[in-house]
C-alpha positions as CSV (number, residue, x, y, z in Angstrom):
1,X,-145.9,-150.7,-194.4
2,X,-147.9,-153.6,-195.8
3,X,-144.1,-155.2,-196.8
4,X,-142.4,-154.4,-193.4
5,X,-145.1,-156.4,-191.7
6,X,-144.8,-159.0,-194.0
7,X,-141.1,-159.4,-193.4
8,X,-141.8,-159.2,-189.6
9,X,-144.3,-161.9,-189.6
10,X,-142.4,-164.3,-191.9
11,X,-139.3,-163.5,-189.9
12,X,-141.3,-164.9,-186.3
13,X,-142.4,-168.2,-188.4
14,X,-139.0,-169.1,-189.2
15,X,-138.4,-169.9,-185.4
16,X,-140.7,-172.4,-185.4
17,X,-138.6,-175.4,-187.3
18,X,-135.8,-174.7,-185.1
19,X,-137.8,-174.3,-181.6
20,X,-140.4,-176.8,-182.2
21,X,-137.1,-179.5,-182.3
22,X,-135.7,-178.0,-179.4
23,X,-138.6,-178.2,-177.4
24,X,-139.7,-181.2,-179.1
25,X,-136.0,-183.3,-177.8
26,X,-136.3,-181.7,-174.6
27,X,-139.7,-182.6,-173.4
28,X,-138.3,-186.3,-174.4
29,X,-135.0,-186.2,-172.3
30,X,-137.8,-185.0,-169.1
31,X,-139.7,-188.0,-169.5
32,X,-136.8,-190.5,-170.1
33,X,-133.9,-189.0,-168.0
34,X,-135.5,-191.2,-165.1
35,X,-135.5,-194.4,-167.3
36,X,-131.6,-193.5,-168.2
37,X,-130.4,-191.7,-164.9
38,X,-129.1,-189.3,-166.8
39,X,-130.3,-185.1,-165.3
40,X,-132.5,-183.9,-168.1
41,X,-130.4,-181.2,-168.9
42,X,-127.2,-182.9,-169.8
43,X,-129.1,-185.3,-171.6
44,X,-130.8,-182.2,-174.0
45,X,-127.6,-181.3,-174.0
46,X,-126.1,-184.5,-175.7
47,X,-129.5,-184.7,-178.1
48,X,-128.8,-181.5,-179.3
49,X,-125.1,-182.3,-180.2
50,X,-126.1,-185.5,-181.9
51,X,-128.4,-183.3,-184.2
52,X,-126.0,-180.2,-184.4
53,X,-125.4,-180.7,-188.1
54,X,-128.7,-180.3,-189.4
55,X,-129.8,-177.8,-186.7
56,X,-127.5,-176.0,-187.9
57,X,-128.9,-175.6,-191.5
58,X,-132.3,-173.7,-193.2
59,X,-135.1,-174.5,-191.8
60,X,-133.7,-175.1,-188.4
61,X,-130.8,-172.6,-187.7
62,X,-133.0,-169.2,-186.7
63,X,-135.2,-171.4,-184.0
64,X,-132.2,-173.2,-182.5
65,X,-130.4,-169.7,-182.0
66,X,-133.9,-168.3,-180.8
67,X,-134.4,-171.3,-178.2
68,X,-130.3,-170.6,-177.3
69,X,-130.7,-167.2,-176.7
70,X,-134.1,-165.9,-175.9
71,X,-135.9,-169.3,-174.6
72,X,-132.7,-169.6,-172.4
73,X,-132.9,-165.8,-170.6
74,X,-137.3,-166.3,-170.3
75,X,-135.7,-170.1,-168.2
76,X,-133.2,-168.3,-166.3
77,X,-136.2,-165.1,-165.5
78,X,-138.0,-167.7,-164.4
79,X,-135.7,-169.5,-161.9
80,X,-136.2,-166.5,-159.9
81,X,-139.2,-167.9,-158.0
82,X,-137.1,-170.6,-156.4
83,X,-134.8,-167.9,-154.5
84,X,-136.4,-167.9,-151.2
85,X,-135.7,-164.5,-149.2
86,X,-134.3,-166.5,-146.2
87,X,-132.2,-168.7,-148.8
88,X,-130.4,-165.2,-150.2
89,X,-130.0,-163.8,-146.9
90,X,-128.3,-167.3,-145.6
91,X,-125.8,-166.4,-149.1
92,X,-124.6,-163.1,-147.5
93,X,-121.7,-161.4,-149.1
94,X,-120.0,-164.6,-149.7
95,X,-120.8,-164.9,-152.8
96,X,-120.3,-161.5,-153.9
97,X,-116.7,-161.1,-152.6
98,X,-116.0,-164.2,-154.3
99,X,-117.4,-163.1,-157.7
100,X,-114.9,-159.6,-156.7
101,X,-112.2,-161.7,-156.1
102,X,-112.4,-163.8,-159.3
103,X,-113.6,-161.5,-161.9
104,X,-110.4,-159.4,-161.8
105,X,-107.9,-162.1,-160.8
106,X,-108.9,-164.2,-163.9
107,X,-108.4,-161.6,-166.6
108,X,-105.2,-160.6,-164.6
109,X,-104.3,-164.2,-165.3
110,X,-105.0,-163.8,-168.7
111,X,-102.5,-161.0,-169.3
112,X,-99.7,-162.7,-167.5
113,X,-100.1,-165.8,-169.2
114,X,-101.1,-164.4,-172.5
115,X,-97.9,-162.5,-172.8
116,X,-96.0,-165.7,-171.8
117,X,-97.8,-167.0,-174.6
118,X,-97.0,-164.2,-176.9
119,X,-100.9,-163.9,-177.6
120,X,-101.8,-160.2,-179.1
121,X,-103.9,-158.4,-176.8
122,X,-107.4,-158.8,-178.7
123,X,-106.9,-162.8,-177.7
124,X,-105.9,-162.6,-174.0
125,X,-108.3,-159.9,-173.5
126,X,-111.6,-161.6,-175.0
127,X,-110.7,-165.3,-173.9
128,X,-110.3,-163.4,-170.1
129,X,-113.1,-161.7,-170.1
130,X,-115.3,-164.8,-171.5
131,X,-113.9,-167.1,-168.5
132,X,-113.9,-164.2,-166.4
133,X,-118.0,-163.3,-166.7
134,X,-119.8,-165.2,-168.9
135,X,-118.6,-166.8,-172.1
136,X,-119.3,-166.6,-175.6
137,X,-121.6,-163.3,-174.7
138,X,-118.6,-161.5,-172.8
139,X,-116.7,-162.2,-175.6
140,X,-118.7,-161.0,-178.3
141,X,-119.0,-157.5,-175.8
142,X,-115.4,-157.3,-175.4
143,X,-114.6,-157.5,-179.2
144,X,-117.7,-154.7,-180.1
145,X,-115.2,-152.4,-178.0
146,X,-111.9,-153.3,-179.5
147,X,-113.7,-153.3,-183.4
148,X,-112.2,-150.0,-183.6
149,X,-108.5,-151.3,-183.7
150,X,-109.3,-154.4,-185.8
151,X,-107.5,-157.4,-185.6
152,X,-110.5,-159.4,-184.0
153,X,-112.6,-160.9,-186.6
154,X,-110.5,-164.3,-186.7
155,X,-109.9,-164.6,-182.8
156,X,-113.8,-163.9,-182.1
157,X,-115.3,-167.1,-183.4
158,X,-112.6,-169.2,-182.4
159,X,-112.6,-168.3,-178.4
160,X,-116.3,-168.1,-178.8
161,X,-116.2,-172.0,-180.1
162,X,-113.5,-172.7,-177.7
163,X,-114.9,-171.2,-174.1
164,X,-118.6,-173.4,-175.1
165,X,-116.8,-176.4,-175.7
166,X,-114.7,-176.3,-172.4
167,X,-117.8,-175.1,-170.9
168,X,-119.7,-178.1,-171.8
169,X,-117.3,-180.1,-170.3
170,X,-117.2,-178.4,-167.1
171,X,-121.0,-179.0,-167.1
172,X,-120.7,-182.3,-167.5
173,X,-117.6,-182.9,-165.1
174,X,-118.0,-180.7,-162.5
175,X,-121.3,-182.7,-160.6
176,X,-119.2,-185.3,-160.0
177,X,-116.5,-183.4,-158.6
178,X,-118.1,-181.1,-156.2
179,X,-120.0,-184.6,-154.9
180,X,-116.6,-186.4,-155.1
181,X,-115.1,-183.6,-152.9
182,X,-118.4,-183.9,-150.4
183,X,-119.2,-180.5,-149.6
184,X,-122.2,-178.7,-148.7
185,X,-125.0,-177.6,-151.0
186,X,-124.5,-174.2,-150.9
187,X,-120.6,-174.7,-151.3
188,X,-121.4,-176.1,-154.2
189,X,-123.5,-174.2,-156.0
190,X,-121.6,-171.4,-155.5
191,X,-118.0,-173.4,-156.9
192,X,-120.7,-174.3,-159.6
193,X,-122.0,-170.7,-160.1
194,X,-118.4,-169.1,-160.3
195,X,-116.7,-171.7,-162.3
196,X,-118.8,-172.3,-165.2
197,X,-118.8,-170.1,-168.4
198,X,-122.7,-169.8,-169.9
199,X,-125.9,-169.6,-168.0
200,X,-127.0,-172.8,-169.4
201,X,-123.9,-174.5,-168.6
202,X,-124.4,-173.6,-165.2
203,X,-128.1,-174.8,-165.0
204,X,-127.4,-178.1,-166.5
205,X,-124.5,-178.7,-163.9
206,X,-126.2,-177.4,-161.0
207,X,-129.9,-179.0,-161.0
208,X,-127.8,-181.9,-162.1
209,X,-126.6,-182.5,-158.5
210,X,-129.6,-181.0,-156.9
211,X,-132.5,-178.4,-156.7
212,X,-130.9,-176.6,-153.4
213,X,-127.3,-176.5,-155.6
214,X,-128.8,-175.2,-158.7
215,X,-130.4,-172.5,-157.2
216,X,-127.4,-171.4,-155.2
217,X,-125.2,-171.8,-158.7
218,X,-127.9,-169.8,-160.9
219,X,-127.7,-166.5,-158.6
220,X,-123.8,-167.0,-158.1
221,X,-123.6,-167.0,-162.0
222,X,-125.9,-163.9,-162.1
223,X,-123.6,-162.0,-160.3
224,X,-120.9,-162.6,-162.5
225,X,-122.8,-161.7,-165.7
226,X,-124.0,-158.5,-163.2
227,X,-120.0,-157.8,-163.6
228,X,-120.0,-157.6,-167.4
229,X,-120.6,-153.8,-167.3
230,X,-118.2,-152.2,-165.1
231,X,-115.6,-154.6,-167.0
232,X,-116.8,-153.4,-170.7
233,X,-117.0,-150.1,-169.5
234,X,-112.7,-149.8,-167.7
235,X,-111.8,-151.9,-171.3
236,X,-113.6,-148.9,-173.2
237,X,-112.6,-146.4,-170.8
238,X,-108.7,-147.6,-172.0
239,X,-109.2,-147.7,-175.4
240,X,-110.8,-144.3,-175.2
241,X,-114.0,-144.9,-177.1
242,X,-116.6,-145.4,-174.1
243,X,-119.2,-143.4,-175.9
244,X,-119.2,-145.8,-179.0
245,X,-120.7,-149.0,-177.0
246,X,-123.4,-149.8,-175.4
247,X,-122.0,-151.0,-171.8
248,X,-125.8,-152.0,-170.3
249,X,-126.3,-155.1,-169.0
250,X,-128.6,-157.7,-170.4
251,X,-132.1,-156.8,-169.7
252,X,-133.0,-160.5,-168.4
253,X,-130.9,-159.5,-165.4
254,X,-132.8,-156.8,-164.7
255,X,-136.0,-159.1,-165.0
256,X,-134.1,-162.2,-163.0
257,X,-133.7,-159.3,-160.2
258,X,-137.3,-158.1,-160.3
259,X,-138.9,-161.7,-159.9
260,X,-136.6,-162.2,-156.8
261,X,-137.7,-158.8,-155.5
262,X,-141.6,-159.8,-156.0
263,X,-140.9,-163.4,-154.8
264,X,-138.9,-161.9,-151.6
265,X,-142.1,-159.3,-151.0
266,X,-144.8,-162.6,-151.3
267,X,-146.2,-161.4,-154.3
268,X,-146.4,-164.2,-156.7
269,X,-148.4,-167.0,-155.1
270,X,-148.1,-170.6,-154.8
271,X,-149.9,-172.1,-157.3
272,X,-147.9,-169.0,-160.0
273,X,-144.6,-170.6,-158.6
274,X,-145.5,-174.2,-160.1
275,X,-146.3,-173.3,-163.2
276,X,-143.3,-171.0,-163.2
277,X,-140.7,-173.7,-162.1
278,X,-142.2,-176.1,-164.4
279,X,-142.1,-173.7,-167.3
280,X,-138.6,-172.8,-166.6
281,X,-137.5,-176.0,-166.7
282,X,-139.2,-177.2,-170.0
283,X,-137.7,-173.5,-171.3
284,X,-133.7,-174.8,-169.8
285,X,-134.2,-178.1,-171.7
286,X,-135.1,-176.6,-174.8
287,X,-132.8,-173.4,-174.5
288,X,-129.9,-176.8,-173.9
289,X,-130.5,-178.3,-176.9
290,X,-129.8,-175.2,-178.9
291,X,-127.0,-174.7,-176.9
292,X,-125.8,-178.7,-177.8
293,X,-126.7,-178.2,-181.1
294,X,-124.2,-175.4,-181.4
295,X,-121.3,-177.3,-180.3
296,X,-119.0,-177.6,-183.0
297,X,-115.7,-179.5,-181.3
298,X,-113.9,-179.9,-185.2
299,X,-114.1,-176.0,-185.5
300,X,-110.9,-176.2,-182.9
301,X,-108.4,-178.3,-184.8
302,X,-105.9,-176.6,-187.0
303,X,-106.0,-173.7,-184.9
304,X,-103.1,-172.8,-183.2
305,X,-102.8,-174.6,-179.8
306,X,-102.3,-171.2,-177.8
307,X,-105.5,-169.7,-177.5
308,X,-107.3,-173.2,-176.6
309,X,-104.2,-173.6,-173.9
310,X,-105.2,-170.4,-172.3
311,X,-108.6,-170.5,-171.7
312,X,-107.9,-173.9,-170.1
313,X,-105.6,-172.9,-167.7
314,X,-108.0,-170.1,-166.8
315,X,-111.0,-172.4,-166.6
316,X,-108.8,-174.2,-164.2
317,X,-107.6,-171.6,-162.1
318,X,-111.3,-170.1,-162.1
319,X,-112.6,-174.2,-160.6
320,X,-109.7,-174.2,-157.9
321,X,-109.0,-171.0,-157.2
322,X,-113.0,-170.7,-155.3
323,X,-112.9,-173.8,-154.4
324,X,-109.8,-173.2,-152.1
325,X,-111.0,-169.8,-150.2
326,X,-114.2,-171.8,-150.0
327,X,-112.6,-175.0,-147.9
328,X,-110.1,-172.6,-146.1
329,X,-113.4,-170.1,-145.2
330,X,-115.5,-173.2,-143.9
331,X,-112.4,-174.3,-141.7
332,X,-112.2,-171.0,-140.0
């Protein structure tokens, strides 16, 4: 007993190397984003690449994971005090048809074009599914079910590497897009919110061109990770071992939806939603340098080309794709 909580204890002090970075490069980029005009996030972002190689190593690696992971879902919890009831209801369905639309098209897209590629299924399949809902994580759910026929141990990392680094160049190129194109906030967040790979991603762009568009983008990308399940469980369903994997979704959607619900019924106060939005965001900046930190852009060369080529053609598709019904739905 005495040696189990021994191990437990020494196991929750070897976050603290790793976070106390994180956190520590993240408060910075808050404070000097204004001097550099640079969003906060992007900038975290860029510190934690800078450092990626030693973050990477003892005594730093289990914090940074734990500030990438966990940090990151207690941020995006959080951000549920800034959807206003009225601010949903003015969403509508919108959103959700679009996520509908996408979700399905995009790994459709992967099969056609991975079989033009001659990619094996494991690889078309995962890089799909990790455009398709919400990167690295969908992958890493989409290969738990298709362990059982092997073949996935090499193709896993590589996507995984592959869909963050694309990812965070979305991030960073997409503000200046949706601004170049000039349309509306909520437009925006949502093209944001579908378009983007991993929740962090999506923050970092979004509050980079405003609060009204990151807000929009967060609950767009929300329902798109609320889309993981049904997809894990039609994969497993085919491959005929559904009662081998766990197909739940993440628990910090379940919390994201029940902060909305108490915000909506004017439960959580004022004064509770300051501290909340300011705690979310010191939680994003330190959650994005982990995520920087894990960017590893040399892990991509002497792979072959087709994998790579793939999930950029679907990252495109899944950018243009929304951003058409959305300029042909405002016409109308």
């Amino acid at each position: 007993m005495g040696s189990r909580l021994h191990a437990a204890f020494s196991s929750q002090l070897s976050v603290i190397p790793g976070f106390g970075l994180c956190m520590a490069l993240g408060l910075a980029t808050v404070f000097s984003s204004p001097f550099w005009g640079v969003p906060s996030l992007i900038l975290a972002l860029f510190l934690g690449y800078v450092v990626g190689g030693p973050a990477r190593e003892h005594p730093f690696y289990s914090g940074v994971e734990f500030s990438r992971q966990s940090v990151l879902k207690l941020g995006v919890v959080l951000l549920g005090v800034r959807l206003e009831p009225d601010q949903v209801l003015a969403l509508g369905w919108g959103p959700v048809l679009l996520v509908a639309l996408t979700v399905p098209l995009t790994i459709l897209m992967a099969w056609m074009i991975g079989r033009w590629l001659r990619l094996p299924t494991e690889c078309w399949l995962i890089g799909g599914a990790a455009v398709a809902i919400c990167g690295a994580s969908a992958a890493m759910a989409v290969a738990a079910v298709l362990s059982a026929r092997g073949g996935t141990s090499r193709v896993l990392p590589y996507i995984a590497a592959s869909v963050t680094g694309i990812g965070a160049v979305a991030m960073v190129a997409y503000p200046f897009l949706v601004e170049l194109l000039d349309i509306d906030a909520q437009s925006a967040g949502i093209l944001i919110g579908i378009s983007i790979h991993d929740v962090a991603q999506v923050a970092g762009a979004g509050y980079a061109v405003s609060d009204a568009v990151g807000d929009v983008a967060i609950y767009t990308k929300m329902l798109r990770v609320a889309a993981l399940a049904p997809v894990i469980a039609l994969i497993a369903l085919c491959m005929r071992n559904q009662s081998t994997h766990d197909n739940r979704l993440p628990g910090f959607l379940y919390a994201f939806a029940a902060v909305v619900a108490l915000n909506a019924l004017g439960l959580i106060g004022s004064q509770i939603k300051l501290i909340a939005e300011a705690f979310s965001q010191i939680c994003l900046v330190t959650a994005m340098v982990g995520l920087g930190a894990k960017i590893q852009f040399s892990s991509l060369l002497g792979e072959s080309w087709r994998p790579l080529f793939l999930l950029a053609i679907l990252s495109v598709l899944l950018f243009t794709v929304p951003l058409i019904v959305l300029i042909v739905a405002d016409s109308v």
